[in-house]
KEROSE-402062 format. One record per residue (C-alpha): residue in three letters; residue number from 1; x, y, z. Coordinates in steps of 0.5 Angstrom, whole numbers, plus 500, padded with zeros to 3 digits. Layout:
! KEROSE-402062
SITE   rest    nr     x     y     z
SITE    ala   NUM     X     Y     Z
...
This chain:
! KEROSE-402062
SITE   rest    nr     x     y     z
SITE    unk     1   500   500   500
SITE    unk     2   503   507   499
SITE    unk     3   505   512   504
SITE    unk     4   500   517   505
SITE    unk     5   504   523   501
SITE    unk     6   498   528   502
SITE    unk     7   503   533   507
SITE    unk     8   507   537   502
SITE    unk     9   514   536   506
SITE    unk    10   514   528   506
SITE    unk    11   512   529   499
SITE    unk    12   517   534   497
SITE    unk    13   522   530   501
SITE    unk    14   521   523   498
SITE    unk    15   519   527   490
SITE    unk    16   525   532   490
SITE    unk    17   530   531   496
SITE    unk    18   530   523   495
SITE    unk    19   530   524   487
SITE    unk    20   524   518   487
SITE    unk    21   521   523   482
SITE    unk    22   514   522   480
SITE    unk    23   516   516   478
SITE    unk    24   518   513   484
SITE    unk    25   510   514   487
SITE    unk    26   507   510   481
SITE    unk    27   512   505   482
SITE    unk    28   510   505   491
SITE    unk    29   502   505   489
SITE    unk    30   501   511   489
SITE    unk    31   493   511   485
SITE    unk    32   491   519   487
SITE    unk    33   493   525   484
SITE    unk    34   496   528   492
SITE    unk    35   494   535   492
SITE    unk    36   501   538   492
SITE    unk    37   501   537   485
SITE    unk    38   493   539   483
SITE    unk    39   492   546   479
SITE    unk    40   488   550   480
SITE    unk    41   483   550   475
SITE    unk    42   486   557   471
SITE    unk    43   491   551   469
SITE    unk    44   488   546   467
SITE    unk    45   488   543   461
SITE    unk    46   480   540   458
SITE    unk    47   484   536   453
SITE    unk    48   477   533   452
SITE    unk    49   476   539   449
SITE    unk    50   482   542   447
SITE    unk    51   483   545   440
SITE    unk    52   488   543   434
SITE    unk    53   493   547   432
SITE    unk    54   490   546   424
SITE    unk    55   496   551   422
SITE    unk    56   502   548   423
SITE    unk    57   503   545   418
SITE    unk    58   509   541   416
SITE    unk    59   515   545   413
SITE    unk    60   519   541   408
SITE    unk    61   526   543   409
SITE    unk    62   529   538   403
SITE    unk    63   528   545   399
SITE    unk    64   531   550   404
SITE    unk    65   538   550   399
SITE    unk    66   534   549   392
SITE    unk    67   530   551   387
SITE    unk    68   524   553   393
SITE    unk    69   528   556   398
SITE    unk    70   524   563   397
SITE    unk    71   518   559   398
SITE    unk    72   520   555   404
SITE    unk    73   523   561   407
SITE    unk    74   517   564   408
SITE    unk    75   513   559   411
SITE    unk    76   519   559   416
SITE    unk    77   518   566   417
SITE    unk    78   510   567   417
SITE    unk    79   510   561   422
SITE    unk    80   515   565   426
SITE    unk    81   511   571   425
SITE    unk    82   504   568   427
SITE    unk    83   504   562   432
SITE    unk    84   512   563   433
SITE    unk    85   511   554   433
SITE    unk    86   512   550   427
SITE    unk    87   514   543   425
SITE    unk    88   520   541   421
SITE    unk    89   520   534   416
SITE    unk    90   526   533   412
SITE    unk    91   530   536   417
SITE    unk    92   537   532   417
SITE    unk    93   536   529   423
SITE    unk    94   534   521   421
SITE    unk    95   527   518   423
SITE    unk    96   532   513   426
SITE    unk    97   536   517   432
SITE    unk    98   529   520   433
SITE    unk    99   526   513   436
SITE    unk   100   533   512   439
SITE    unk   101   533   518   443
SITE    unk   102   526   517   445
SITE    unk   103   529   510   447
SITE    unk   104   534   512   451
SITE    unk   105   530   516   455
SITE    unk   106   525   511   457
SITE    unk   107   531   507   459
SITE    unk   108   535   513   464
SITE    unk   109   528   515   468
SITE    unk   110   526   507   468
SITE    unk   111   532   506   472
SITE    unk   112   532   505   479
SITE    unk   113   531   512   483
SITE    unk   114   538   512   486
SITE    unk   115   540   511   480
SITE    unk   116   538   517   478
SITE    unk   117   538   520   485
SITE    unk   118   547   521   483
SITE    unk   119   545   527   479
SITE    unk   120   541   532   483
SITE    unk   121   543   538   483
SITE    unk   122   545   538   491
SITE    unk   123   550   532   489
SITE    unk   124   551   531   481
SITE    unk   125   558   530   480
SITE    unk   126   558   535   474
SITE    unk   127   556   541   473
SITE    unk   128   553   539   466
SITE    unk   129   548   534   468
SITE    unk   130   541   535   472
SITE    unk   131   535   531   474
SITE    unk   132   528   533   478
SITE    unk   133   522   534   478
SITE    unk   134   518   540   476
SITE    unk   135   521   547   474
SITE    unk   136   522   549   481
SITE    unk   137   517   546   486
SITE    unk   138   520   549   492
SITE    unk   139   517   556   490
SITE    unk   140   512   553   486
SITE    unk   141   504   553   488
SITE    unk   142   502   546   484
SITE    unk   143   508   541   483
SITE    unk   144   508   539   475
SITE    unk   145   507   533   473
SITE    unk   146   514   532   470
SITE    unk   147   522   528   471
SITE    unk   148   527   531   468
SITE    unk   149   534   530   466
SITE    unk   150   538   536   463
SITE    unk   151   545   536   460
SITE    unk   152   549   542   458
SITE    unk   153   553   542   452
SITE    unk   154   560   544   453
SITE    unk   155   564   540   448
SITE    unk   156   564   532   445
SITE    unk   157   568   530   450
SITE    unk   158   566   533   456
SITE    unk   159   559   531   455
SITE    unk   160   562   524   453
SITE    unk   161   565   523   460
SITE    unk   162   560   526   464
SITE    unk   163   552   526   461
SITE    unk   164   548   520   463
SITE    unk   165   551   513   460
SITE    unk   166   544   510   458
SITE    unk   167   543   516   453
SITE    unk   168   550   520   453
SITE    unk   169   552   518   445
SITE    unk   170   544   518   442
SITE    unk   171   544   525   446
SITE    unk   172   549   528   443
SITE    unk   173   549   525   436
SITE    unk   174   542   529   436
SITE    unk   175   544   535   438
SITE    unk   176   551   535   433
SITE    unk   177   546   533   428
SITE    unk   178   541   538   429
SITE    unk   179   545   544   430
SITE    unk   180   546   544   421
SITE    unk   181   538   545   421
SITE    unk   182   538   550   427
SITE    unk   183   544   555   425
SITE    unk   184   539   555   418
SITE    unk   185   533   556   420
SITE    unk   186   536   562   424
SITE    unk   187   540   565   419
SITE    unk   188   532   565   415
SITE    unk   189   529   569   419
SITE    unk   190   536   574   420
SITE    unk   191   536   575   414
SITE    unk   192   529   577   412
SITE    unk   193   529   582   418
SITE    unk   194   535   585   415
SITE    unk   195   541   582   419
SITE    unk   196   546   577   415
SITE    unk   197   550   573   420
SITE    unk   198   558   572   420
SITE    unk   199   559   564   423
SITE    unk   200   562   568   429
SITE    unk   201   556   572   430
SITE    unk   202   552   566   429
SITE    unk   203   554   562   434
SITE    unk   204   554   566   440
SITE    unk   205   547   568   438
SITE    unk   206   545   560   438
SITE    unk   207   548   561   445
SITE    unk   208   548   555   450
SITE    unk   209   546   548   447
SITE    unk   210   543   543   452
SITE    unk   211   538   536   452
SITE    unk   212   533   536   456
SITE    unk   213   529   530   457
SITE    unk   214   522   530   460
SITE    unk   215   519   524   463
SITE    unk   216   511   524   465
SITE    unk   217   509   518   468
SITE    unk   218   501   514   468
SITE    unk   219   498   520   472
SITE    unk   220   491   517   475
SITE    unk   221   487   524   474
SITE    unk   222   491   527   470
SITE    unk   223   485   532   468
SITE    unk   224   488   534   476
SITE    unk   225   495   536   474
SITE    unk   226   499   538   468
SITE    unk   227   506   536   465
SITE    unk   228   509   543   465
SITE    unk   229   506   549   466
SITE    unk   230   505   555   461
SITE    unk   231   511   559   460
SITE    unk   232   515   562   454
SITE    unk   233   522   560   452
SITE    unk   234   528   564   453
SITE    unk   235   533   562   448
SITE    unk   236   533   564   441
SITE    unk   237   529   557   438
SITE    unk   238   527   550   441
SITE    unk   239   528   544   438
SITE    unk   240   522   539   441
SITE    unk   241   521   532   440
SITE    unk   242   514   529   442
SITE    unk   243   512   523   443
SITE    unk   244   507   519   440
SITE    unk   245   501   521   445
SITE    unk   246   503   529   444
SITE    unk   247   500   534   449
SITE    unk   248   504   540   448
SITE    unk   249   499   546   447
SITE    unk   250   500   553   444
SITE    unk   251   496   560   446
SITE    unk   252   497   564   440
SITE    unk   253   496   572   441
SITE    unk   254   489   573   443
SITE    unk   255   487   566   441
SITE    unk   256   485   560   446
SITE    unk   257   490   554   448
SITE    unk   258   491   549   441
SITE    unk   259   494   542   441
SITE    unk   260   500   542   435
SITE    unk   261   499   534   434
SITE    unk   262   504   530   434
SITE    unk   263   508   527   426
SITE    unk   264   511   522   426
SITE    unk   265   519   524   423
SITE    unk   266   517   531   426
SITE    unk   267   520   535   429
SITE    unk   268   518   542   433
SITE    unk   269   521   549   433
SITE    unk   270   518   554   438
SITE    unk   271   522   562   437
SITE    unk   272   525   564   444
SITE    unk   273   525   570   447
SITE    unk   274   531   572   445
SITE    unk   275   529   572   439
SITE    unk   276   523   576   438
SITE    unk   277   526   582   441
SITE    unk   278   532   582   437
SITE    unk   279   527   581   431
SITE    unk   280   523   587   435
SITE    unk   281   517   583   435
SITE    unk   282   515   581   429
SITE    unk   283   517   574   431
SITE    unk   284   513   571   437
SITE    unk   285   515   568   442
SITE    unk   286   508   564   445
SITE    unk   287   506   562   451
SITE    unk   288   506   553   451
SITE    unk   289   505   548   456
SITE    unk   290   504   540   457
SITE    unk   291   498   536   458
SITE    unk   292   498   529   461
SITE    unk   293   494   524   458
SITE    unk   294   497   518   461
SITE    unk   295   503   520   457
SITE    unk   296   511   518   459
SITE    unk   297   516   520   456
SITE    unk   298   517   526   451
């Protein structure tokens, strides 16, 4: 039977301090969602009810350097101005690592907890690697839905060394294989605001390079509760890979939250605000959050 976990301090202690994670209170029988982690009901998300994003159409990117690049320049940039998400096909990355990395995911967060537990932050032997739960659920309201692992991107070698041995190779073979794409979509939307960018100038405002993996295991309510709450990235441009049962939703400007539906090869690229304010707004950086439908890794 499971530890009553309704008192928030034994809850944060087994959750975030002993690095069970959310995982580690399905996996002791946990068959509620405890009140710590339910949303109030502004945050909710009525998946039942939940729009599609019908807008966000695939960008085909096999044609960014040929006879179609004008055209596929401005559905980038359109996409960037309008929902500031669209998502990617025949974007360099294949279909093949894409399944690997999700797998590799799967594989760290379903090891036991001490495993995982080396690399809280209070104790991590490096820097470079960080798993929780939640964004920050020491200040916040209602604790997210969500096990994390984020690995910062230095150099090959150092993240060979020190990123998580059950995902290190396919992890970084995703961001080095990515980084073409990126480097490409932002030198679009640069120039078509006046601005060519020099390689030197390109990667400083690429900026910090990291992994982020989120794992969102079976939730009993899951109407209660949410994977990652809203907020707006802080960088230049994500790069997301859903998982097949999707989840991710987006509020436009004076619009009402929309699911972009999951595509099989796909990838999703959100504008960062950094980059909507050195495009002085024209691009958008939009609000987005992350439901829970019985989902587990993204």
């Amino acid at each position: 039977m499971a530890a009553n976990y309704e008192d928030r301090d034994t809850l944060f202690n087994f959750v975030v301090k002993e690095g069970n994670g959310v995982k580690g209170l399905i996996d002791s029988g946990m068959s509620c969602v405890p009140q710590p982690f339910v949303q109030p009901l502004s945050e909710r998300i009525a998946t039942p009810n939940g729009q599609t994003c019908e807008a966000v159409q695939p960008i085909d990117l096999s044609q960014i350097d040929g006879p179609c690049h004008t055209e596929v320049a401005k559905q980038i940039v359109e996409a960037a101005e309008t929902l500031g998400f669209f998502q990617v096909v025949n974007h360099g990355v294949s279909v093949e690592l894409l399944e690997l990395l999700k797998m590799s995911a799967h594989e760290f967060f379903e090891q036991p907890p001490e495993n995982k537990a080396v690399y809280l932050k209070e104790v991590s032997p490096s820097k470079l690697v960080k798993y929780g739960t939640s964004f920050v659920p020491e200040k916040e309201k209602a604790i997210e839905w969500k096990d994390y692992v984020s690995m910062l991107y230095t150099n090959d070698d150092e993240a060979l060394q020190h990123w998580p041995l059950q995902c290190r190779e396919v992890a970084l073979d995703f961001l080095k294989s990515s980084m073409a794409m990126v480097k490409r979509i932002v030198e679009v939307l640069m120039e078509d605001v006046g601005v060519i960018l020099e390689e030197e100038r390109m990667n400083s405002l690429v900026g910090t390079k990291m992994v982020n993996m989120n794992y969102y295991p079976t939730c009993p309510s899951p109407e209660l509760t949410i994977g990652v709450g809203r907020h707006s990235d802080m960088g230049m441009l994500t790069v997301l890979l859903q998982d097949s049962i999707g989840g991710l939703y987006v509020k436009p400007d004076n619009g009402d939250w929309a699911e972009i539906p999951p595509l099989n090869g796909a990838l999703v690229i959100n504008v960062g605000d950094t980059l909507q304010i050195l495009s002085n707004g024209k691009y958008k950086s939009a609000e987005h959050r992350k439901s829970l439908d019985f989902a587990r890794a993204d």
